[in-house]
Every structure is written in structure tokens, then in C-alpha cells.
N, C-alpha and C positions, 0 to 999 in steps of 0.2 A: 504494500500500500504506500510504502515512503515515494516511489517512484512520481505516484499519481498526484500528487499534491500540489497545487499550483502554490507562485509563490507571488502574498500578499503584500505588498507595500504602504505605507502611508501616502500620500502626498503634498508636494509641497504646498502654500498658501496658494500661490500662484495657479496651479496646476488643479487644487478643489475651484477655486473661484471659475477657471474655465468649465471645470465638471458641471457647476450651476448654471453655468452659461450656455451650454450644451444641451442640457435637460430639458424636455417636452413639459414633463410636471413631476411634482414632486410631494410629498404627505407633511402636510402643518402639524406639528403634537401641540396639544394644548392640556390643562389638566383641570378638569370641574372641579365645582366648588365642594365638590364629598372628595375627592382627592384621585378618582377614577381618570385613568389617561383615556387622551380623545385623538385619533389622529383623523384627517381628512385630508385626502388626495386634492391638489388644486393646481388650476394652471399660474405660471408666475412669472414675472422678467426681475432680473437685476440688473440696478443700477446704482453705479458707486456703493456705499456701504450699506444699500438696503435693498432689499425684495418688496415686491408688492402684488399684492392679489387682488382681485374683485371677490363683494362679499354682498350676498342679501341684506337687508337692511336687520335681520331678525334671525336666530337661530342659536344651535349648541355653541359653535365654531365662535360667534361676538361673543355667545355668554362668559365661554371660558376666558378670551383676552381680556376680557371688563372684569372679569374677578382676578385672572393672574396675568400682567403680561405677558413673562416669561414663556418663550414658544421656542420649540426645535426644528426646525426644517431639514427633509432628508428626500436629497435627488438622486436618481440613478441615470447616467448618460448612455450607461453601456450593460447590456447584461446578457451573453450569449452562450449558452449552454453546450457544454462539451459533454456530451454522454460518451465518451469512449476511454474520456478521463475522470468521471464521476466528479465534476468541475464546472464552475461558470467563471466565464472572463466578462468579467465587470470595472467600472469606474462609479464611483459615487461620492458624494460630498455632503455632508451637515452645516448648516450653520445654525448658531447658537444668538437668543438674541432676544427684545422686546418687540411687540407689534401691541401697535396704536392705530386705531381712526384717523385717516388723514381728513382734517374739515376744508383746510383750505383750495379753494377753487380752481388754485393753477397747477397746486401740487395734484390736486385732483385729475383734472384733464391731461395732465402729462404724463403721469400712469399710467392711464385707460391708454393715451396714445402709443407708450410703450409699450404694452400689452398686446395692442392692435397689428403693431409694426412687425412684430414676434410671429405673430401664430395669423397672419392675414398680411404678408409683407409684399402681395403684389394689386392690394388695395390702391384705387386711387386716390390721390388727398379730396378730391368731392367727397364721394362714398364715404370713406375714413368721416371726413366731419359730419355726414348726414347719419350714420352708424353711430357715431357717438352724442350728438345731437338726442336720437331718439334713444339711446339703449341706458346709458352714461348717466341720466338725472336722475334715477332708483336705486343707482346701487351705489354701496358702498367701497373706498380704498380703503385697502391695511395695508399698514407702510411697516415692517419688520427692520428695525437700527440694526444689523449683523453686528455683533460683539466677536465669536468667533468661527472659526470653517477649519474644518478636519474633512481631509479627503482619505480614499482608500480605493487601490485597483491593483488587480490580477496584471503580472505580468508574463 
């Protein structure tokens, strides 16, 4: 079995923050207020030292950051299963960190536009603003301050 065993690395700062950057989405941990962990899958872009998601106005997900900021984000860029080696070659990254309610209105639209550019980058800027125009004024931004980022991949 020693043969089979891939070999795990850390990575460096640099190389998690491409990992997030990479990533399609990724699972928010949050922890209710009985102490029960809560993770949800969400779509998300990074920019400079923060993440940002869109959120319903209402649910588990706000309830837990309104009682605890404190939230773990965990992406996987890469995960590609070797059954010959009883093995997956993966790349993944956490970041550690608080998320808050973004109120203000520039940080707000800049987000959504982040978000937009990410996962719909061959939008036109018409569309783009009439898309956010109507989708953009019900929901909610969490803006996630990264404190830290641990990465981890198979090499």
C-alpha cells in the first residue's frame, strides 16, 4: 500500500489564493446559535482580501453570521479520481475569516458585478446592467475580510 499513496503538500499563500480563484464554488461553514455547524455550498468571486457571495434576504446561512461572524470557506479547484491508485489529485484552499452584510451601494453593485463577470463573462455591459438592475435590488452581499488561507494539493 506504501506505493499507492499520493503525496500531499500544503501550499503556499500565493498558490491557495489562486486555488480560490480557480474555484467554481465553494461551502461557507457557519455555526448556529445551539452550536450545531452549518455548511452551504455557494457561488463566490475574490477580490483583494475578501470573498463575496449573494444571499436571500432571510434564512439559516444570515442567521448564523448575525449570531457568529466567524465563517470558514472551503474550495476545491481540482478533484480527479484515480481509481487505479485508490487516490484523488486534488487542489483546495480555506480561508478563515469574518462575513458581514455589505449595506453600502457601491460596494454592493460591485460584487454583484464581480460575480456577474465570473460565472457570465461573455455578458454584454447592456444585459450585465439590465440583469442586475432587475435581479441585484432583493438580494443580499456578504462581504467575508479573509484573515487566513491554507491551501492543500496532491502532487
Amino acid at each position: 500500500m506504501r506505493g499507492m499513496r499520493r503525496i500531499q503538500k500544503k501550499t503556499s499563500y500565493d498558490d491557495a489564493r489562486e486555488i480560490l480563484h480557480q474555484s467554481e464554488y465553494g461551502v461557507l461553514s457557519t455555526t448556529c446559535d445551539d452550536g450545531m455547524p452549518y455548511g452551504v455550498p455557494l457561488s463566490f468571486v475574490l477580490s483583494g482580501n475578501a470573498l463575496y457571495f449573494h444571499s436571500a434576504a432571510e434564512g439559516q446561512k444570515l442567521d448564523n453570521i448575525l449570531h457568529d461572524r466567524r465563517v470558514c470557506f472551503t474550495a476545491v479547484a481540482r478533484a480527479i479520481t484515480l481509481p487505479d491508485k485508490l487516490s484523488v489529485d486534488y487542489a483546495s484552499a480555506m480561508a478563515f475569516g469574518e462575513a458581514r452584510i455589505v449595506y453600502g451601494e457601491a460596494e454592493r453593485q460591485a460584487a454583484f458585478r464581480l460575480l456577474c463577470e465570473k460565472y457570465a463573462p461573455n455578458k454584454t455591459e447592456e444585459s450585465l446592467a439590465a440583469y442586475l438592475k432587475q435581479h441585484a435590488k432583493n438580494a443580499l452581499v456578504i462581504r467575508m475580510d479573509v484573515e487566513y488561507i491554507s491551501g492543500k494539493a496532491t502532487r
